[in-house]
C-alpha positions as CSV (number, residue, x, y, z in Angstrom):
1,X,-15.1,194.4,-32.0
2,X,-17.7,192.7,-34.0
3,X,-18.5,189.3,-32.9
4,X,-21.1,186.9,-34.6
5,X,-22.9,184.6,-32.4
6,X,-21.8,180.8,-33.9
7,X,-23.9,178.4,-30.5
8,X,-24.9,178.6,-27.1
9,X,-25.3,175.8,-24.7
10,X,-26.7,175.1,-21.1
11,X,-22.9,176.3,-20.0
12,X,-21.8,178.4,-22.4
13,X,-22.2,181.4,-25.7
14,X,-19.8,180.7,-28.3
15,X,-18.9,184.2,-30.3
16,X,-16.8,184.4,-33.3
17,X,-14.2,187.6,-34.0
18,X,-13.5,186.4,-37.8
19,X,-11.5,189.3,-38.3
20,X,-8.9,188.6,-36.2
21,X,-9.5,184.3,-35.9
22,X,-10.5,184.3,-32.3
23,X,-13.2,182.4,-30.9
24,X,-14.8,183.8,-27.7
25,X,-16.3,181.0,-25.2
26,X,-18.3,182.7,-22.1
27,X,-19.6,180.8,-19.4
28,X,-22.9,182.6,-18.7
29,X,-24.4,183.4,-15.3
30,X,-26.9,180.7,-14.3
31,X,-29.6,182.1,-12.2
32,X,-30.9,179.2,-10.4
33,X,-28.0,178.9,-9.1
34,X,-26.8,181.0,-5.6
35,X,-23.5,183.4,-7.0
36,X,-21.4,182.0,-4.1
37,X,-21.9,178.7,-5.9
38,X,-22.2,179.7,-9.5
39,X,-19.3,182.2,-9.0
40,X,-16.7,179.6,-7.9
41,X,-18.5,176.8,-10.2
42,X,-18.0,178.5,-13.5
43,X,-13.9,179.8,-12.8
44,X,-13.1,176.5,-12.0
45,X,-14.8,175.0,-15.0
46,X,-13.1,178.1,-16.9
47,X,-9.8,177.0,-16.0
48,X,-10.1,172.9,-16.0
49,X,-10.7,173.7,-19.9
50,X,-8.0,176.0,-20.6
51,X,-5.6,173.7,-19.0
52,X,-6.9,170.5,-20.9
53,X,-6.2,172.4,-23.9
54,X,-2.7,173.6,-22.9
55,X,-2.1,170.3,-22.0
56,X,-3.4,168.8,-25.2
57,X,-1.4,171.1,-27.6
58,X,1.5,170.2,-25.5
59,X,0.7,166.6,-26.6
60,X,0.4,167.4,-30.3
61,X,-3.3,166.8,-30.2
62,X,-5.0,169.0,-33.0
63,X,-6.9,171.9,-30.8
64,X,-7.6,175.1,-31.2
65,X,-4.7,177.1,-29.9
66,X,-5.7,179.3,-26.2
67,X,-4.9,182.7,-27.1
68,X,-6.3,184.4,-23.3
69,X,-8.1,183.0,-20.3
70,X,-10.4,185.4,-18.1
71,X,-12.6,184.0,-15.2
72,X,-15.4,182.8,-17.2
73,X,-14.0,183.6,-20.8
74,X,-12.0,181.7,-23.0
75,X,-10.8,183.4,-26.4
76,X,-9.2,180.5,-29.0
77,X,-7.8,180.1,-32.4
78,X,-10.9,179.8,-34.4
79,X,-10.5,176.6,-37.2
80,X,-12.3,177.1,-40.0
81,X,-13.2,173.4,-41.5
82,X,-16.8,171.2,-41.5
83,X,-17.7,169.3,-38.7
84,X,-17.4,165.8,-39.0
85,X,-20.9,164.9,-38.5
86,X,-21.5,166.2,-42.0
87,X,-19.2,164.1,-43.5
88,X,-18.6,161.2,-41.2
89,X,-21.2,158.9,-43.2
90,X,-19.5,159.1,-46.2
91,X,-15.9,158.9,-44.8
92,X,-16.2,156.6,-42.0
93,X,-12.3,155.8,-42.3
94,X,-12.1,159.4,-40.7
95,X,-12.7,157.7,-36.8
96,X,-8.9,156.1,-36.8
97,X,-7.6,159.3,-36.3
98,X,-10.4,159.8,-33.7
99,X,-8.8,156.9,-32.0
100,X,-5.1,158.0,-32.2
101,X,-5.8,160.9,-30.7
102,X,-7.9,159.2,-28.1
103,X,-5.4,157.0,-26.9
104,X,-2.8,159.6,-26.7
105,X,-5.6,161.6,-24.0
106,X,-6.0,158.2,-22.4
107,X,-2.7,157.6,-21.7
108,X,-2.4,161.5,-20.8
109,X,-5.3,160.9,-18.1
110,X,-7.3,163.6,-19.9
111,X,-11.1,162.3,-20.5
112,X,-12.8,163.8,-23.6
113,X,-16.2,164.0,-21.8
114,X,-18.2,164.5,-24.8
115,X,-17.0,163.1,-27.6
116,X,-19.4,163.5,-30.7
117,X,-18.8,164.9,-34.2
118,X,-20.3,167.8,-33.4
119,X,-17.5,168.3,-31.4
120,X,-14.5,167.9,-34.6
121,X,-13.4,169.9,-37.6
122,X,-11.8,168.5,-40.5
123,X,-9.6,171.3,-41.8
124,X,-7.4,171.8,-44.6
125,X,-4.5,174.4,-44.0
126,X,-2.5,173.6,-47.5
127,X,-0.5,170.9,-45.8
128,X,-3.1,168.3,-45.5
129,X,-6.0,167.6,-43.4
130,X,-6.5,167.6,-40.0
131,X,-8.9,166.6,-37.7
132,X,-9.1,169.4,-34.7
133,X,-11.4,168.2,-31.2
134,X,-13.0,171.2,-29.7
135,X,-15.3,172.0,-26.9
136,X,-13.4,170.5,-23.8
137,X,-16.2,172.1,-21.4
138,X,-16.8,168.4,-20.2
139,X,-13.0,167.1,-19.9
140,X,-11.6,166.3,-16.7
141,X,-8.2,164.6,-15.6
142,X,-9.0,161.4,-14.5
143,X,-6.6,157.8,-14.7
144,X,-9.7,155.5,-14.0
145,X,-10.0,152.7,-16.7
146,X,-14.1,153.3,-15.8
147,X,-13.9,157.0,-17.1
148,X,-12.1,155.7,-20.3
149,X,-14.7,153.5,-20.9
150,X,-17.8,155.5,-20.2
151,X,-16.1,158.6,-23.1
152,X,-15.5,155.5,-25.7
153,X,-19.2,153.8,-24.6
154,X,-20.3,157.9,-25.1
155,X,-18.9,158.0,-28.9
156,X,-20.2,154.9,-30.0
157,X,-23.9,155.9,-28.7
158,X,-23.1,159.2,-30.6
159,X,-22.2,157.0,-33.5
160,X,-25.4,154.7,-33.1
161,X,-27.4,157.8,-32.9
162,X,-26.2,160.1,-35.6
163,X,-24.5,158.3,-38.1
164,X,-26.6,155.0,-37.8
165,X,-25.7,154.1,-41.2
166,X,-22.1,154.2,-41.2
167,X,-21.9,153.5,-37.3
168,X,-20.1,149.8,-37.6
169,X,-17.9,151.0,-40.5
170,X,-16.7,153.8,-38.3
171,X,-16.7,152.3,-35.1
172,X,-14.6,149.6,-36.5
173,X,-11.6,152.1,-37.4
174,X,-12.0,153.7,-34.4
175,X,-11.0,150.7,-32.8
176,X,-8.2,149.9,-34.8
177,X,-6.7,153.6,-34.3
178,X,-7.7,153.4,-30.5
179,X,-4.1,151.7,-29.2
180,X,-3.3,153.1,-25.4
181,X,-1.7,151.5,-23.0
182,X,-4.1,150.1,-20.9
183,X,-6.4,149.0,-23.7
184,X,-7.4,145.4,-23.1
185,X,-8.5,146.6,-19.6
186,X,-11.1,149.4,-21.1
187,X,-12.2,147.6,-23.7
188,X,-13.1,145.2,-20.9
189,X,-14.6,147.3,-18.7
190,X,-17.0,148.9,-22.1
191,X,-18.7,145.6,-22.0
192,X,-19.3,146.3,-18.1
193,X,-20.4,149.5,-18.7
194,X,-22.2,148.6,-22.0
195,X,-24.0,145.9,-20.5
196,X,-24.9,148.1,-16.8
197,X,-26.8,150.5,-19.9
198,X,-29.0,147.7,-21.5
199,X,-30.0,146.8,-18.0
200,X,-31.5,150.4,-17.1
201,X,-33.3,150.9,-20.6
202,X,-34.6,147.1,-20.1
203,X,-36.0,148.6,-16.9
């Protein structure tokens, strides 16, 4: 099996298997770290992701199908597509369906943990585009309006940071695709949690 080495990250090596469409996610050994803790540490965070993406799919949120879980491997459809932070500037309309599929994790109690554009794919199948979320190595299950505050306050520093031109444009359809439940009170507590941020830089 040839596999082509596509990132790697403090947690993880992502491999790609393009001949049969499979993405390979390992959670590599950390050696800092005793093995009855690192053991334990990386199955659990092994198996938090595969079920966020169960769940997900279940939800029609566009993911990479699981294909196999290990105890620290994940293998996954593979979606070929670009990443949105190459194109984000110049399509900023793209973050309403960054909302959508937000709000339908909100009201799921799934948090995104890391929501950047590194972390989508627009792809194009023949029957339209699609905007696929990967890399759920951060996502937890959580029902607290502060958690859904802190992953939107995340995006929009994302925004702010890589797409500084087009961040307000964006931004703005995120917000008008971003319609859970619960929205007035996280939108509420964003300006808590926004403001609690410009107090530690200002210190």
């Amino acid at each position: 099996m040839a596999l082509t080495q596509l990132s790697s990250g403090a947690e993880s090596i992502i491999y790609l298997d393009k001949n049969k469409g499979i993405v390979h996610k390992k959670r590599i050994e950390k050696p800092y770290r005793i093995a009855e803790i690192d053991m334990p540490l990386r199955i659990s965070r092994t198996r938090k992701e595969s079920k966020v993406i169960n769940t997900l799919h279940k939800l029609d949120i566009t993911v990479p199908q699981l294909i196999k879980q290990s105890e620290f491997d994940i293998e996954m459809e593979y979606i070929e597509g670009t990443q949105l932070k190459k194109i984000l500037d110049k399509r900023p309309e793209l973050s309403m369906s960054i909302g959508k599929n937000l709000a339908v994790m909100h009201d799921s109690g799934i948090i995104h943990g890391d929501l950047t554009t590194s972390n989508m794919i627009l792809g194009d199948y023949g029957n339209g585009e699609k905007l696929y979320f990967i890399d759920f190595g951060l996502s937890f299950f959580s029902k607290k309006i502060e958690d859904k505050a802190v992953d939107i306050h995340l995006f929009k520093q994302a925004l702010e940071s890589k797409h500084f031109r087009a961040s307000d444009a964006a931004y703005r359809y995120f917000l008008q695709g971003y319609n859970p439940k619960d929205k007035k009170e996280i939108v509420q507590r964003l300006h808590v949690v926004e403001q609690r941020g410009r107090y530690k830089v200002k210190t």
